[in-house]
C-alpha positions as CSV (number, residue, x, y, z in Angstrom):
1,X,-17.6,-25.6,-11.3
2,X,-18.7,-23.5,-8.5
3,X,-17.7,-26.6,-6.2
4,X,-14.5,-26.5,-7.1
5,X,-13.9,-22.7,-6.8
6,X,-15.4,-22.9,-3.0
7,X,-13.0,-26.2,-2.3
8,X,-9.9,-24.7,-3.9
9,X,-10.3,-20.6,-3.1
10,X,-9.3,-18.1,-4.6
11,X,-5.5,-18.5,-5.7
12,X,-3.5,-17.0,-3.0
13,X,-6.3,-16.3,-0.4
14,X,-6.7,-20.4,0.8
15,X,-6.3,-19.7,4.7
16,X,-7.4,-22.6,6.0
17,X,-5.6,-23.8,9.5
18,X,-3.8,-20.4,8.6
19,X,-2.5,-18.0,11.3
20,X,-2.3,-14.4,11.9
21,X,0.6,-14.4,10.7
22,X,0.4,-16.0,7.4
23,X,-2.6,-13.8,6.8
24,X,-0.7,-10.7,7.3
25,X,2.2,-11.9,5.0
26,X,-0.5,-12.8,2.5
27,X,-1.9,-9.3,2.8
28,X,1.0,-7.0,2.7
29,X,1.7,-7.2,-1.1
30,X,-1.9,-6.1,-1.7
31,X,-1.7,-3.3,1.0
32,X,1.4,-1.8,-0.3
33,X,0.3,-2.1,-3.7
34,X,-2.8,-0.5,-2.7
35,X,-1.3,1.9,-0.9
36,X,0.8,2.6,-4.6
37,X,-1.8,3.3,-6.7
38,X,-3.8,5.5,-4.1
39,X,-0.5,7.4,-4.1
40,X,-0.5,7.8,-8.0
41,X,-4.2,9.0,-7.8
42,X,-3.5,11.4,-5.0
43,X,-1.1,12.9,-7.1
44,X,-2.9,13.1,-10.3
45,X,-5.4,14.9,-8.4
46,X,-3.4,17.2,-7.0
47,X,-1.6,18.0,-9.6
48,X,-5.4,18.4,-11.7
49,X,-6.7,21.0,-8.6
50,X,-3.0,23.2,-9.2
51,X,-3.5,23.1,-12.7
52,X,-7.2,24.1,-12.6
53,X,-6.4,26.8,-9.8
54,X,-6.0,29.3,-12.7
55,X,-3.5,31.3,-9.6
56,X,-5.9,31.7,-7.2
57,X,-3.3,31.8,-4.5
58,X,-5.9,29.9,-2.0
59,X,-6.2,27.3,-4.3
60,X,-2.7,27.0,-5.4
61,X,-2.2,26.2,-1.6
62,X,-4.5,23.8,-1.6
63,X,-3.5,21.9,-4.4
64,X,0.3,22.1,-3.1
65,X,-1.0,20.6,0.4
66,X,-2.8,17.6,-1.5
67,X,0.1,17.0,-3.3
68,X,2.5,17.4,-0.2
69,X,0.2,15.0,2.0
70,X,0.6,12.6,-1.2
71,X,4.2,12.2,-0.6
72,X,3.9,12.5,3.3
73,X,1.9,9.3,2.7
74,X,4.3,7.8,0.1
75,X,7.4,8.5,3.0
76,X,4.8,6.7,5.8
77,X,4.3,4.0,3.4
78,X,7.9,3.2,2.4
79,X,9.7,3.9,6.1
80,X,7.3,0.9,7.3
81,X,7.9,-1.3,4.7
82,X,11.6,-1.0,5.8
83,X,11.2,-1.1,9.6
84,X,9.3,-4.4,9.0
85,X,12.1,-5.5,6.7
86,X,14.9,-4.7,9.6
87,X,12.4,-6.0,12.2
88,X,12.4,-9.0,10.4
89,X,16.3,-9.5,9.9
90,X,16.7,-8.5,13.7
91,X,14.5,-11.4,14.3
92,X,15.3,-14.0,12.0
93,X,11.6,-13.5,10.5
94,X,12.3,-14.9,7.1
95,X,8.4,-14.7,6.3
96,X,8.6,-11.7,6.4
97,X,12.2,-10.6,5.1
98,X,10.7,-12.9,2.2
99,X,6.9,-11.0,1.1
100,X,8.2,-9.9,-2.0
101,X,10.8,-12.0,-3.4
């Protein structure tokens, strides 16, 4: 059984005779979705250190600048998802255009 996990791979991750390319376009789904939940967890813990702050105004701040660089992140995250998207119309890269549909 082992055999034929090592022959096969894992599904989605066989990158045999594969190029950069491919790789990347394999990888993007994971990174953004990655990327997703390490948002959500920001935020949750942000939004735990303001409610724990008990109005310490230091704390307060703090909590408000995790939760700020949260969505800096989030805006990062989803303005290069779209410049690769144009990028990839521009050039006719339907690999690309193509990663999540």
């Amino acid at each position: 059984m082992l055999d034929d996990i090592e022959q096969q791979g894992l599904p989605g991750f066989n990158f045999t005779g594969a190029t950069l390319g491919d790789i990347i376009q394999s990888a993007l789904p994971w990174i953004f979705g990655i990327a997703g939940i390490g948002l959500l967890l920001f935020l949750l813990y942000g939004g735990l250190h303001l409610m724990i702050s008990g109005g310490e105004p230091k704390a307060v701040a703090e909590a408000k600048g995790k939760i700020t660089n949260a969505l800096i992140g989030f805006i990062i995250v989803f303005v290069a998802y779209w410049i690769v998207q144009l990028i990839g119309m521009i050039f006719g890269l339907e690999g690309i255009t193509n990663i999540f549909g």
